[in-house]
N, C-alpha and C positions, 0 to 999 in steps of 0.2 A: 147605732147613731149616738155622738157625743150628748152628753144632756145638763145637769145640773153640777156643779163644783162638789169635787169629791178632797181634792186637797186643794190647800190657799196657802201660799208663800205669799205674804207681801211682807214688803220694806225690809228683807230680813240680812243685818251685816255678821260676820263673826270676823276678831280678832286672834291670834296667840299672844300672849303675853308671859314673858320673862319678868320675875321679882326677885330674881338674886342680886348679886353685886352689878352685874349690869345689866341694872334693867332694860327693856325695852318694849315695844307694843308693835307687832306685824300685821298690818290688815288685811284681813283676805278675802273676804266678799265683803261689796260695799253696794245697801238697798236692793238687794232684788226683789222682782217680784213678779210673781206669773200663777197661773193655775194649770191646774189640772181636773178635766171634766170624766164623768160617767162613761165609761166605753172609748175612752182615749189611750192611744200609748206614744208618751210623749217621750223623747228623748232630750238631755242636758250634752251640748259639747261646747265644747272651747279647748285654750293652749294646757297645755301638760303643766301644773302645777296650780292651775286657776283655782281652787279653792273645788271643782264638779264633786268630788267624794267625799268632800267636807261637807257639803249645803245636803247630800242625800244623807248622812248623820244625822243636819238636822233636822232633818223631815221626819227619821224614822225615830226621833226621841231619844237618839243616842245623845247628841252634843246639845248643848245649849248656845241659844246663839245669843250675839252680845245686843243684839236689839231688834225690835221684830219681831216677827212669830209666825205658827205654822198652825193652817188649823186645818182639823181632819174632821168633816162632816157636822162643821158648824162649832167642834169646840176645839178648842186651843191643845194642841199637842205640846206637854209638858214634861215626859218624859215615853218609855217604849210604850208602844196601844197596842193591843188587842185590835186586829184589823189589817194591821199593816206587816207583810213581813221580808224578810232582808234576803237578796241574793249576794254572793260576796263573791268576789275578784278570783281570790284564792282558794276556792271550793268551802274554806275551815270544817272539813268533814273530821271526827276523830279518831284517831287509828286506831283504836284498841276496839272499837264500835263496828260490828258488820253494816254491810251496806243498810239493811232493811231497819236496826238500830237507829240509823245514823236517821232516819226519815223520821222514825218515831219521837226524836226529838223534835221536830215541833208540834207533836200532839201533848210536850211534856205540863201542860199546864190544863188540858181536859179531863171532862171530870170521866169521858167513858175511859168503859175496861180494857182491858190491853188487849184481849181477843178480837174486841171493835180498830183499835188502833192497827194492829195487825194489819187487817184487811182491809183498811185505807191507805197506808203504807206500801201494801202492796202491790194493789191497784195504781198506786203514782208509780213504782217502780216498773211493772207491766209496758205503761203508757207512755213512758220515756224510755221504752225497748231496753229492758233490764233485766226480761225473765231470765231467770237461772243463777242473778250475781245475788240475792238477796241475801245469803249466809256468807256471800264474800267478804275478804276487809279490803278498802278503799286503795291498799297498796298493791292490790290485783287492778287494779281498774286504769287504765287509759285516760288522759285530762279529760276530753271529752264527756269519757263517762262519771267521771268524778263529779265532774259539772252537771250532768245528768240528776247525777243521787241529791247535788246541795238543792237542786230546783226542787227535785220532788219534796225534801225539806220544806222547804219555803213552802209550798202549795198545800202541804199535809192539813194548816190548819185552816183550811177554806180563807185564802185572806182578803180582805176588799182592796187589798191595795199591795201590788207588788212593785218592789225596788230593787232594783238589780244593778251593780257595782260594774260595770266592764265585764261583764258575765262571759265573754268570749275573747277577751284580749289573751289569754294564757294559753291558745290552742292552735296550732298551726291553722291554715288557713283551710283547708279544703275540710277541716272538720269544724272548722267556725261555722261555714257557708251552711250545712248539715243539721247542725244543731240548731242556726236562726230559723233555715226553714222549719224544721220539726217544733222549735219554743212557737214559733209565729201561729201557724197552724192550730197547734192547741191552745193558745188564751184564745185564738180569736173564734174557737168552735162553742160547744155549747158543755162539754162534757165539764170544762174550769170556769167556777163563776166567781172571776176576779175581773171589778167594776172599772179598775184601771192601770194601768203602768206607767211607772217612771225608773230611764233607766240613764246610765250614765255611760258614755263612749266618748273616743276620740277617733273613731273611725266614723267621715262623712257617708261612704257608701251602707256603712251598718244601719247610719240615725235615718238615710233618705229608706232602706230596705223595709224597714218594721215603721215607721215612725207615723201618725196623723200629723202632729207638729212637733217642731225641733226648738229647741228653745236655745241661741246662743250665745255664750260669754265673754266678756275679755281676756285681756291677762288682768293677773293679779294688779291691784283689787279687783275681785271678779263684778263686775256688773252685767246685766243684763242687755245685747246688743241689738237683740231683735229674736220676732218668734216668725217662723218660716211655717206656713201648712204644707202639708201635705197631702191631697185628693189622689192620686195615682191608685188604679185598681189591684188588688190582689189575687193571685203572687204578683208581685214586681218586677219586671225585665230591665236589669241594669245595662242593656244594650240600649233600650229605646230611647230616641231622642229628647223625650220629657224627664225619665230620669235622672238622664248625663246633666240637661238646661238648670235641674232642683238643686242636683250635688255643686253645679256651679255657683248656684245663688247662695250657698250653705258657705265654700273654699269662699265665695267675695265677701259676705259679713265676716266669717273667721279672719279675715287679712286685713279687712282694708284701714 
């Protein structure tokens, strides 16, 4: 059950800005603001270039926003925390790095020994059905399973706060569907204790699949258009007539 604010977006804009010979100032999110509670997994959509993977930057203290701010468990996220960790679009696994390596990078800032790191590592790899690739390199692996290893990444350092970039847009579809059920599954059992999710899509069937609430955008300047719940029990049957009436109400805010 949702509970107390675990991140806070409010009022938050960011700009690009040009200062060479011709200058200029592009704005791309203008005042958002929404939260995210304890035991939520909320999803960000809107139109293809609305600023959505720009605003989770700045949540995760990557980007700096030009007004605003982001606070993670009461204090102001000013640059990367401890807490929070990033799923990315494009796996960013490194090739020179075997799979079970590649995990171990996010344990690269703990203070245990790498014998402990190991068998954290490996246990994520296990549990996103990886036995046997763990001496593999990333270029044996399947998107799917690429996206597999960066999760177990992301999860390696127990995080309170998981952000995930389109995490399934680069996979064909019937190993999209596979992978949501299996990521769904696991945050929402007992074995990963991560307090919440924020993830970013432009697929409505994806944000109504996983989603408590949907939070959605305009076009650029991106504001904020409305936040949509979500109650439907889990798994979700994208036949049932509640699901089809939700994904409708998501396509009517997104358009109208």
């Amino acid at each position: 059950m949702a509970g107390d604010n675990i991140i806070v977006v409010d009022d938050v804009s960011f700009a690009y800005t040009n200062v060479g010979e011709l200058a200029y100032e592009s704005m791309i999110i203008s005042g958002v603001s929404f939260d995210v509670r304890r035991g939520e997994f909320v999803s960000l959509i809107g139109p293809s270039g609305c600023g959505k993977s720009t605003l989770l930057r700045i949540i995760a203290g990557l980007i700096r926003p030009r007004s605003g701010r982001v606070v993670y468990n009461g204090s102001v996220v000013n640059g990367p925390t401890r807490g929070i960790s990033f799923v990315f679009q494009d796996f960013a696994l490194l090739p020179w790095l075997t799979n079970i390596e590649n995990v171990k990078l996010g344990l690269s800032f703990s203070s245990i020994d790498d014998n402990a790191k190991y068998e954290i590592a490996n246990g994520l790899l296990e549990k996103l059905g990886l036995s046997g690739f763990e001496d593999a390199y990333p270029n044996s692996l399947s998107g799917g399973m690429k996206q597999r290893v960066g999760i177990a990444r992301a999860l390696a350092s127990k995080p309170d706060v998981l952000l995930m970039d389109e995490p399934f847009s680069a996979l064909d579809e019937l190993t999209a569907n596979l992978l949501r059920s299996d990521i769904s599954a696991m945050l929402r059992g007992k074995d990963i204790q991560v307090s919440c999710v924020l993830m970013v899509t432009h697929n409505v069937d994806e944000a109504v699949e996983l989603s408590d609430k949907i939070a959605v955008l305009s076009n650029r300047p991106s504001r904020l258009k409305g936040i949509i719940d979500v109650a439907l029990p889990y798994p979700r049957n994208k036949r049932h007539k509640d699901f089809i009436d939700l994904t409708d109400r998501v396509y009517g805010l997104l358009t109208q």
